[in-house]
Biopython code that builds the backbone (N, CA, C, O; Angstrom):
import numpy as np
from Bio.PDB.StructureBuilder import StructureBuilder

atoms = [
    (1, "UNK", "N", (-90.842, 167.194, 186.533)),
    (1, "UNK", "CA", (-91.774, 167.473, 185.465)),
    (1, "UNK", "C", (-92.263, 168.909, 185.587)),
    (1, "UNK", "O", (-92.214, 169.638, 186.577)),
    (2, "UNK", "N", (-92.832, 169.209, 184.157)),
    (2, "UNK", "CA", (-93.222, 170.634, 184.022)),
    (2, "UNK", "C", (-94.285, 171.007, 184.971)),
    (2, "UNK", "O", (-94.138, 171.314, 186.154)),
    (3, "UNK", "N", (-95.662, 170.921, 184.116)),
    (3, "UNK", "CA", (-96.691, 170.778, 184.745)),
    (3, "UNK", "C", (-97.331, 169.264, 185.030)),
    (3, "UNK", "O", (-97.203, 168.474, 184.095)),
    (4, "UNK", "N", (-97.996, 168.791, 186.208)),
    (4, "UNK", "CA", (-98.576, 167.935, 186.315)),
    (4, "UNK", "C", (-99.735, 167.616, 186.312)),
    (4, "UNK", "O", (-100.255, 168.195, 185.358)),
    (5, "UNK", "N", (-100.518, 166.969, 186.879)),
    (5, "UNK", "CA", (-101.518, 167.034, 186.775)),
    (5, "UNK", "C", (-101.689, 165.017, 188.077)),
    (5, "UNK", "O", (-101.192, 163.902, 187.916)),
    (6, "UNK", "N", (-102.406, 165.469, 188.910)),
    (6, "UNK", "CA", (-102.530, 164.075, 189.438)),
    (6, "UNK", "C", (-104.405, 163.707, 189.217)),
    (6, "UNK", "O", (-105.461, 164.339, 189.259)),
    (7, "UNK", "N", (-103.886, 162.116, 188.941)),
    (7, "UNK", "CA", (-104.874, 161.544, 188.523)),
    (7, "UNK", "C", (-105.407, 160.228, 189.196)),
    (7, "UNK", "O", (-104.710, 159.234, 189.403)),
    (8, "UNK", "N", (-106.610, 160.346, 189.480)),
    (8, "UNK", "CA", (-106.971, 158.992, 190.310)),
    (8, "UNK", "C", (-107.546, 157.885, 189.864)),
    (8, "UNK", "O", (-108.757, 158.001, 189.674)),
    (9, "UNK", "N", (-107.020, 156.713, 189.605)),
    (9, "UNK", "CA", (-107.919, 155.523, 188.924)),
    (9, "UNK", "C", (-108.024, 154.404, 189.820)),
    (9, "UNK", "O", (-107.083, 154.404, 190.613)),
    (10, "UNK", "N", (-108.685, 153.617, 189.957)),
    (10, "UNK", "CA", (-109.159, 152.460, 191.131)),
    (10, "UNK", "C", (-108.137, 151.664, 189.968)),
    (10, "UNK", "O", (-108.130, 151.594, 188.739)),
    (11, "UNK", "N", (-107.157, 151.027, 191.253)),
    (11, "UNK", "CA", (-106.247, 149.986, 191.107)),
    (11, "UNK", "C", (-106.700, 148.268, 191.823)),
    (11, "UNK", "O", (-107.517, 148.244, 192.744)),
    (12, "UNK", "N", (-106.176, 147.124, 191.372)),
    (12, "UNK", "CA", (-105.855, 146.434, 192.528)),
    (12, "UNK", "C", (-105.261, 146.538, 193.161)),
    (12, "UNK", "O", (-104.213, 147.038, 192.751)),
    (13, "UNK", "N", (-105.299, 146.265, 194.413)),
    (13, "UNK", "CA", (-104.256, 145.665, 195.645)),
    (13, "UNK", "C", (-102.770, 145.974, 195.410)),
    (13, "UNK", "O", (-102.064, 146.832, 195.941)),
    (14, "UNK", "N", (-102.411, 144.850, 194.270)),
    (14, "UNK", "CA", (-101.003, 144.751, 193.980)),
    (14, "UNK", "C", (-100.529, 146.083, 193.361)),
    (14, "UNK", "O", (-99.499, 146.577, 193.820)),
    (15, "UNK", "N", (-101.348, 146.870, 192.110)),
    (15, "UNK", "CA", (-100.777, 147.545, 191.971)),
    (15, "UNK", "C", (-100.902, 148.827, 192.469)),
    (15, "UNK", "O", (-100.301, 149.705, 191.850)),
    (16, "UNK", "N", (-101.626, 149.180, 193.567)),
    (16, "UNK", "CA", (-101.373, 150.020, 194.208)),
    (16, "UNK", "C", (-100.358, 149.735, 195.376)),
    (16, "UNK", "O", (-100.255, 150.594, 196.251)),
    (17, "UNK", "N", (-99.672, 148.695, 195.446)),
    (17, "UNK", "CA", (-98.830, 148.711, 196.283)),
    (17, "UNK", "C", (-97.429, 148.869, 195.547)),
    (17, "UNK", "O", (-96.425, 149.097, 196.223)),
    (18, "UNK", "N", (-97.355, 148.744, 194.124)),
    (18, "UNK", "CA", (-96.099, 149.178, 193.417)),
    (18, "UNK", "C", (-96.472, 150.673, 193.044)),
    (18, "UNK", "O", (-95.490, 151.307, 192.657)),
    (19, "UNK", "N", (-97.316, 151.178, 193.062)),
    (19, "UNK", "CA", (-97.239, 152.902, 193.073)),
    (19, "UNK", "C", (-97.215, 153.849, 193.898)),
    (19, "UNK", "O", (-97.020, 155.049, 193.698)),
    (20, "UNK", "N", (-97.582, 152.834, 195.608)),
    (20, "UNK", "CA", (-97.100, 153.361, 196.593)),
    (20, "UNK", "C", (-95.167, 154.242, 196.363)),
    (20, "UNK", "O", (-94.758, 155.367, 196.650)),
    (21, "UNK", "N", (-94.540, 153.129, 195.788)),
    (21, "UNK", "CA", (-93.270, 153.839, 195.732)),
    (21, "UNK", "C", (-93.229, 154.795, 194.673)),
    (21, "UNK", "O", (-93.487, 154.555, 193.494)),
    (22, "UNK", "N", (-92.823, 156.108, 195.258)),
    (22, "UNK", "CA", (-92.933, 157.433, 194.598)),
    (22, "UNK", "C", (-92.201, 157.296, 193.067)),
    (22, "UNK", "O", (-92.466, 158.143, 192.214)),
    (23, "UNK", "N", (-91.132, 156.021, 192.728)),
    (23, "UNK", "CA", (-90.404, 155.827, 191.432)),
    (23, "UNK", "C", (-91.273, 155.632, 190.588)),
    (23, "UNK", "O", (-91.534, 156.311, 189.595)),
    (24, "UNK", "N", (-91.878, 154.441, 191.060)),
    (24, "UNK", "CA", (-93.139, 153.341, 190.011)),
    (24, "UNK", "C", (-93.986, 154.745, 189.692)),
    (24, "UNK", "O", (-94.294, 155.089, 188.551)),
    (25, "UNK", "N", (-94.337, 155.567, 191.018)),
    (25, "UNK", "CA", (-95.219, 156.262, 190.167)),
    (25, "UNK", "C", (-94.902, 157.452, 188.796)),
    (25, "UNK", "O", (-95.450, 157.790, 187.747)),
    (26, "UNK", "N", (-93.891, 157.732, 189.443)),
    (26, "UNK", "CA", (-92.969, 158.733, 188.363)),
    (26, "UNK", "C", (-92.915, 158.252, 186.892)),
    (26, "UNK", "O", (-93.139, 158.741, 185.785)),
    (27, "UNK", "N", (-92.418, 156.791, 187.519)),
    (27, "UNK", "CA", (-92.198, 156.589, 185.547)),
    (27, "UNK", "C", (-93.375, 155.770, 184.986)),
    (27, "UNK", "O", (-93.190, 155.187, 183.918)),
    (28, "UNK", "N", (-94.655, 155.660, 185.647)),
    (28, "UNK", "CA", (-95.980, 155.413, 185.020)),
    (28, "UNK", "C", (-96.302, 156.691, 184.579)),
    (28, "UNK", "O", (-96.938, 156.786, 183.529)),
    (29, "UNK", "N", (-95.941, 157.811, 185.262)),
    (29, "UNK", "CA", (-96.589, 159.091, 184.832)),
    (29, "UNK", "C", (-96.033, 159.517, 183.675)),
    (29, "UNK", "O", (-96.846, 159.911, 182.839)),
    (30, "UNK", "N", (-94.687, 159.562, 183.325)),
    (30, "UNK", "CA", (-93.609, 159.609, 182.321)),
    (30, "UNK", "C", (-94.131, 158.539, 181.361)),
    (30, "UNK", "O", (-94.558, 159.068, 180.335)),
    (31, "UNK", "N", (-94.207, 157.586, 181.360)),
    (31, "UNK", "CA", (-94.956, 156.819, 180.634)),
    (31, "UNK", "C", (-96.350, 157.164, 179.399)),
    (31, "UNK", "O", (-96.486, 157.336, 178.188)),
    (32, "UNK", "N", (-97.063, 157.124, 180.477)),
    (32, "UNK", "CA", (-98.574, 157.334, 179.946)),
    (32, "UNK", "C", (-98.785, 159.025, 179.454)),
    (32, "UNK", "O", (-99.817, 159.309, 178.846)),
    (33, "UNK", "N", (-97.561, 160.317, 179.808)),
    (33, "UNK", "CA", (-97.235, 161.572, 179.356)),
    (33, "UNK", "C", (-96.718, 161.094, 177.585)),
    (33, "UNK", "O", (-97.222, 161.508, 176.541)),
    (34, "UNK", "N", (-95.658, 160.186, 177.741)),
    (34, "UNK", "CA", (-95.493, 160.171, 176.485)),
    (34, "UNK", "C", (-96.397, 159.590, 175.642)),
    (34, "UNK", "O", (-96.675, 159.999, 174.515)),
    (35, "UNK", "N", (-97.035, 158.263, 176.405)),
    (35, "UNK", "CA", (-97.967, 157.817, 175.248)),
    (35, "UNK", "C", (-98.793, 158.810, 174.697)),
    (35, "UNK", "O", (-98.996, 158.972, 173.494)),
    (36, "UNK", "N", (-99.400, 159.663, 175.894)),
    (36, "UNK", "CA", (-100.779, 160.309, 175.125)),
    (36, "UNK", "C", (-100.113, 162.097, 174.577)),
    (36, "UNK", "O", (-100.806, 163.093, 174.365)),
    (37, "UNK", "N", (-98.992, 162.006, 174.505)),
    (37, "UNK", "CA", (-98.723, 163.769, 173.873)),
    (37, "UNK", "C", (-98.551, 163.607, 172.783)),
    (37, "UNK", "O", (-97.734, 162.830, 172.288)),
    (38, "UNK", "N", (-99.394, 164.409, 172.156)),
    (38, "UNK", "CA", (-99.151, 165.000, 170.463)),
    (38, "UNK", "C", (-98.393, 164.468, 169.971)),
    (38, "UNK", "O", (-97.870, 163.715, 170.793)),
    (39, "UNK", "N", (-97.786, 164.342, 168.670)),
    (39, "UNK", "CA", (-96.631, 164.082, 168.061)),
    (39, "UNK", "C", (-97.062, 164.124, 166.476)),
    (39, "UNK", "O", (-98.032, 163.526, 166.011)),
    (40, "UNK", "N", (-96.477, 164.650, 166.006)),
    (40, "UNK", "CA", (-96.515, 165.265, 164.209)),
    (40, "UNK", "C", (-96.207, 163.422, 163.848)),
    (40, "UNK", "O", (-95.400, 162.734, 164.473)),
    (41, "UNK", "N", (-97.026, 162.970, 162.778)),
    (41, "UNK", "CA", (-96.925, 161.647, 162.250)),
    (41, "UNK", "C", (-97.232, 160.170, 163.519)),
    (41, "UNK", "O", (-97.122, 160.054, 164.740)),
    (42, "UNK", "N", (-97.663, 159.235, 162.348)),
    (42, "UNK", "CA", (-97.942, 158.292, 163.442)),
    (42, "UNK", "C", (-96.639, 157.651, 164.604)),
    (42, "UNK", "O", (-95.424, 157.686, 164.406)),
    (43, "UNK", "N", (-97.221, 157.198, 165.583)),
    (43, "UNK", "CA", (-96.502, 157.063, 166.619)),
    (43, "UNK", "C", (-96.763, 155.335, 166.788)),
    (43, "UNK", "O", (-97.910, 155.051, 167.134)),
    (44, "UNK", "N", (-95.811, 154.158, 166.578)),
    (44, "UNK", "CA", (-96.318, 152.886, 166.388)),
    (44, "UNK", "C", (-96.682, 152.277, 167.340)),
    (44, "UNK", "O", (-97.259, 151.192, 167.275)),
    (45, "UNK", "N", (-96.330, 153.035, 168.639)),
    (45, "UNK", "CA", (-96.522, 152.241, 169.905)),
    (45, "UNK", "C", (-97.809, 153.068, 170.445)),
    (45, "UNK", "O", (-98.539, 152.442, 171.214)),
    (46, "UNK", "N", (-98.086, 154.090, 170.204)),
    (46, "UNK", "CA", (-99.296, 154.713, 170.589)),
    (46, "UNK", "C", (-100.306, 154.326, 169.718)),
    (46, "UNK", "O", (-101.480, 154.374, 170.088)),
    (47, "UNK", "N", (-100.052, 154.018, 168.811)),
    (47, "UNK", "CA", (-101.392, 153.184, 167.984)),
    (47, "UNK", "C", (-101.517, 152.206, 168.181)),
    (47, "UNK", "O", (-102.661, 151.761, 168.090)),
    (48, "UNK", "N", (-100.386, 151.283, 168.573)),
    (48, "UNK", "CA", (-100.778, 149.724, 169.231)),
    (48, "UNK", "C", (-101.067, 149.751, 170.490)),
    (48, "UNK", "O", (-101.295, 148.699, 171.089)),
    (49, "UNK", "N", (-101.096, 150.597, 170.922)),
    (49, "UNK", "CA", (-101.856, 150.748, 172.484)),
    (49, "UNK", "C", (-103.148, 151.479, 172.435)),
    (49, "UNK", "O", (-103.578, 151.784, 173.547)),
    (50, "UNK", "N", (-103.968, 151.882, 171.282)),
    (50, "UNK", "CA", (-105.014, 152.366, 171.088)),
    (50, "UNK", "C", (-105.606, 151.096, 170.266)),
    (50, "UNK", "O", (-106.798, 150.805, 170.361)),
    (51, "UNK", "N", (-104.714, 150.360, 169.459)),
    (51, "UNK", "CA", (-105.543, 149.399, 168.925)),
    (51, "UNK", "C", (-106.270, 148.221, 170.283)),
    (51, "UNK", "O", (-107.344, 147.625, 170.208)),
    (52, "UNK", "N", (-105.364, 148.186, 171.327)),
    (52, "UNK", "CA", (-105.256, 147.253, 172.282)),
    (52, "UNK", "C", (-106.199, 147.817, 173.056)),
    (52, "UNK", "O", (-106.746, 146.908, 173.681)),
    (53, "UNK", "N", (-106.692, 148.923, 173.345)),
    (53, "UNK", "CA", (-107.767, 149.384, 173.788)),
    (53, "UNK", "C", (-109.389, 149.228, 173.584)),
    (53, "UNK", "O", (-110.399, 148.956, 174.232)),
    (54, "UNK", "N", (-108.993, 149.563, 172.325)),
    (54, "UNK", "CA", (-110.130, 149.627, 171.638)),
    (54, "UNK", "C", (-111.030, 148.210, 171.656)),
    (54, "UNK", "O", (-112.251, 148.098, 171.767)),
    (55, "UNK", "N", (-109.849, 147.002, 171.486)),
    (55, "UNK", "CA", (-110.414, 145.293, 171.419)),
    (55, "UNK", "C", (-110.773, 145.098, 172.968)),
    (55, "UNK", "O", (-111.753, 144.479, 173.382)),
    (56, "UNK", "N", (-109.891, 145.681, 173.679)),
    (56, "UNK", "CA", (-110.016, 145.434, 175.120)),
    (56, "UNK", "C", (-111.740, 146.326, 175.901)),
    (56, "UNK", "O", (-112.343, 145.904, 176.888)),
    (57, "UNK", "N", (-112.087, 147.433, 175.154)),
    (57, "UNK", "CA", (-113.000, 148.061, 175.268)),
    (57, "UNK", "C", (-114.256, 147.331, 174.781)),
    (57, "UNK", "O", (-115.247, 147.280, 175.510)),
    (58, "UNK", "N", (-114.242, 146.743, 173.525)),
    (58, "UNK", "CA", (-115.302, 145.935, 172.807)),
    (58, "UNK", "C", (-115.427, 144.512, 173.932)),
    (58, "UNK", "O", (-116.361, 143.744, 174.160)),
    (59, "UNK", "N", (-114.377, 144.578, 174.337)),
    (59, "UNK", "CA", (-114.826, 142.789, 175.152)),
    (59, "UNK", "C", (-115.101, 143.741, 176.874)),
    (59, "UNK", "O", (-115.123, 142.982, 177.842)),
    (60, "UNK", "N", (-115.279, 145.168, 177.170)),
    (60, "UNK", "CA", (-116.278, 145.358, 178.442)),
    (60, "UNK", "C", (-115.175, 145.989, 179.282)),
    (60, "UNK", "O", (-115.605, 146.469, 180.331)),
    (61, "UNK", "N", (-113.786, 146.118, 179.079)),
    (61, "UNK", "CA", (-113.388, 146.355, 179.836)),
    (61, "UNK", "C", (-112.869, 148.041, 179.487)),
    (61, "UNK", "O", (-112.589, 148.518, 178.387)),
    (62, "UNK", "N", (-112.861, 148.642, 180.705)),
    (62, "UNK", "CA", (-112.471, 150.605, 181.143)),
    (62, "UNK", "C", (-111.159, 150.694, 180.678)),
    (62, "UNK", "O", (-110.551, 149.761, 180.153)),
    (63, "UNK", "N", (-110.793, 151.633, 180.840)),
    (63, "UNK", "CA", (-109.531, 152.852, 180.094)),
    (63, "UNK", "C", (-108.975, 152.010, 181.726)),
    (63, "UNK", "O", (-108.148, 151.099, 181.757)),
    (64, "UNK", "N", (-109.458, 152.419, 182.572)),
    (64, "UNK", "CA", (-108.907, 152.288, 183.833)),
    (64, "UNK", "C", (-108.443, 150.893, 184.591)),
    (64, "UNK", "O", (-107.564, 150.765, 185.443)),
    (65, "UNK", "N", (-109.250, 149.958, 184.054)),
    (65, "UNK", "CA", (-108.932, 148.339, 183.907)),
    (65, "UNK", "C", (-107.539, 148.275, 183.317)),
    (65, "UNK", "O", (-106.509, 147.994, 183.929)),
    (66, "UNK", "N", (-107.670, 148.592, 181.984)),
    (66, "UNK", "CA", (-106.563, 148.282, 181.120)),
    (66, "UNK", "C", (-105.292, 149.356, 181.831)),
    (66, "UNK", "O", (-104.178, 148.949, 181.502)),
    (67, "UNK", "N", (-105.252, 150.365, 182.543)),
    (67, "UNK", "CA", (-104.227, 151.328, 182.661)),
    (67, "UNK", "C", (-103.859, 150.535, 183.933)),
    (67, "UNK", "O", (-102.681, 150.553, 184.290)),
    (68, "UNK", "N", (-104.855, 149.775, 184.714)),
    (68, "UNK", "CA", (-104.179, 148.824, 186.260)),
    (68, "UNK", "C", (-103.626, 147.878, 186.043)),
    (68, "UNK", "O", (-103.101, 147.315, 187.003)),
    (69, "UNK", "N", (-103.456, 147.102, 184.293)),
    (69, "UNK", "CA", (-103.056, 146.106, 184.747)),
    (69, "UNK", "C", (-101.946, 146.362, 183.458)),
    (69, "UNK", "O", (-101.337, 145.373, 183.050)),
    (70, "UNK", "N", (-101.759, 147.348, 182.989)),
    (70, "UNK", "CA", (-100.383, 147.646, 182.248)),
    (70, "UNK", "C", (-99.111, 148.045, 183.731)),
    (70, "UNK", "O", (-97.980, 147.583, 183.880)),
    (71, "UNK", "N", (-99.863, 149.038, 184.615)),
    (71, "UNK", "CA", (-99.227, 149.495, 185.796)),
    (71, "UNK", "C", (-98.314, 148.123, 186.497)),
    (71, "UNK", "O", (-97.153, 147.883, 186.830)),
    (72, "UNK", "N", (-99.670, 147.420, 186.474)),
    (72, "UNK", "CA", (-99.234, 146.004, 187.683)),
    (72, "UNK", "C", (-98.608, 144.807, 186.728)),
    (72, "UNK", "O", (-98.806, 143.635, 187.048)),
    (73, "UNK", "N", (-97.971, 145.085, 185.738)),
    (73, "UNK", "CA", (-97.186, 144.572, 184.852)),
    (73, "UNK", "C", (-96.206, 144.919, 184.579)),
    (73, "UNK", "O", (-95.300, 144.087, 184.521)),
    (74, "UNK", "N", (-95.983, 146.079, 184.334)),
    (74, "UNK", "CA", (-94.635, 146.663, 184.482)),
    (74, "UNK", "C", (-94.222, 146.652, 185.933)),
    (74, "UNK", "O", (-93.109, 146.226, 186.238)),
    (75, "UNK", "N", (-94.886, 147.005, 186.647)),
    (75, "UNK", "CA", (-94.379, 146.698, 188.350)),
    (75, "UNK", "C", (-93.771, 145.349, 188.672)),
    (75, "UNK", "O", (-92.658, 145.447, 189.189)),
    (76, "UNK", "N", (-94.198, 144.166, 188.506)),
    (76, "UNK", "CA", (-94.240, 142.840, 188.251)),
    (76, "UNK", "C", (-92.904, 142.560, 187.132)),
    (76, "UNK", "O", (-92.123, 141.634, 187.351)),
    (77, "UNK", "N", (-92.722, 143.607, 185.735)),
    (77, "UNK", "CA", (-91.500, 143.105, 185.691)),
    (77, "UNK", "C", (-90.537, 143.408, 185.987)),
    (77, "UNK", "O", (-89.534, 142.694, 185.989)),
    (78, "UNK", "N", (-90.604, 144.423, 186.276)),
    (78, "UNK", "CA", (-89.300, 145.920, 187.276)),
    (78, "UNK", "C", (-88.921, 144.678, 188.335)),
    (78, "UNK", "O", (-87.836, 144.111, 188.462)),
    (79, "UNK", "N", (-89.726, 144.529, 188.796)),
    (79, "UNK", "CA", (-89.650, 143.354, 190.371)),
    (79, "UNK", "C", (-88.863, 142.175, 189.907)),
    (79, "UNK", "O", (-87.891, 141.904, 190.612)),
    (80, "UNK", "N", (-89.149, 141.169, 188.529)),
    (80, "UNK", "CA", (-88.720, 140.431, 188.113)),
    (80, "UNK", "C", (-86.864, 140.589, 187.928)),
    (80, "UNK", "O", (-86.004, 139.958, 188.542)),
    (81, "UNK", "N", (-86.655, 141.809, 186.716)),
    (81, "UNK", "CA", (-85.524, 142.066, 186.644)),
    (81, "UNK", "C", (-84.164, 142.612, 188.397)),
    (81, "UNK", "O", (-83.026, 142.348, 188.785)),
    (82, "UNK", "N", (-85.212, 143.345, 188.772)),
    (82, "UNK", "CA", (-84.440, 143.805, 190.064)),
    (82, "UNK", "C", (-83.989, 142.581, 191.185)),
    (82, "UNK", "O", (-83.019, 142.591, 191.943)),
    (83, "UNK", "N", (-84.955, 141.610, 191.030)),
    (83, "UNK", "CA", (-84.653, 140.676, 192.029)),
    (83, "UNK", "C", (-85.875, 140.685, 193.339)),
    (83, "UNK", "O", (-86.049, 139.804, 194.182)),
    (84, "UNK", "N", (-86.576, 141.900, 193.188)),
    (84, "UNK", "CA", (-87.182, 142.204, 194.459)),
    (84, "UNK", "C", (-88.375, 141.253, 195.236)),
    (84, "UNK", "O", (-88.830, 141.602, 196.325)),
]
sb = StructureBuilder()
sb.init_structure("model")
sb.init_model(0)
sb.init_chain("A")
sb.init_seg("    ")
for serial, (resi, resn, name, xyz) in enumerate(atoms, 1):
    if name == "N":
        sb.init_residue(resn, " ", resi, " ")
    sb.init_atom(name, np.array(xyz, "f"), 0.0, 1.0, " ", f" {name:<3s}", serial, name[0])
structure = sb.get_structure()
């Protein structure tokens, strides 16, 4: 990557133990780079992940809640498909 930028959010357990591996973290970072960069016209998956926020925000829960347990979900299915 170009520039980075590292960022710290309180995880659970589990998913700080799938970002321990330097991959998981790469392509969460690649991830959440594309969700949140610019883009000329709407973007359908970045608005359904802002709509999903937003409901998830009204019922109490952080940017950072919701970003641990998208992490420890995709970790969980990476694990699923791989066999691990």
């Amino acid at each position: 990557m170009a520039d980075t930028a590292d960022v710290t959010i309180p995880v659970e357990p589990q998913a700080a133990a799938a970002l321990a591996d330097a991959r998981n973290r790469e392509a969460v970072g690649r991830l959440v780079s594309r969700v949140l960069r610019p883009r000329s016209g709407p973007n359908p998956l970045a608005q359904a992940i802002a709509d999903m926020k937003a409901e998830a925000g009204a019922a109490g829960l952080t940017d950072a809640d919701i970003d641990a347990e998208l992490s420890a979900y995709d970790a969980e299915h990476r694990d699923r498909r791989t066999g691990v």
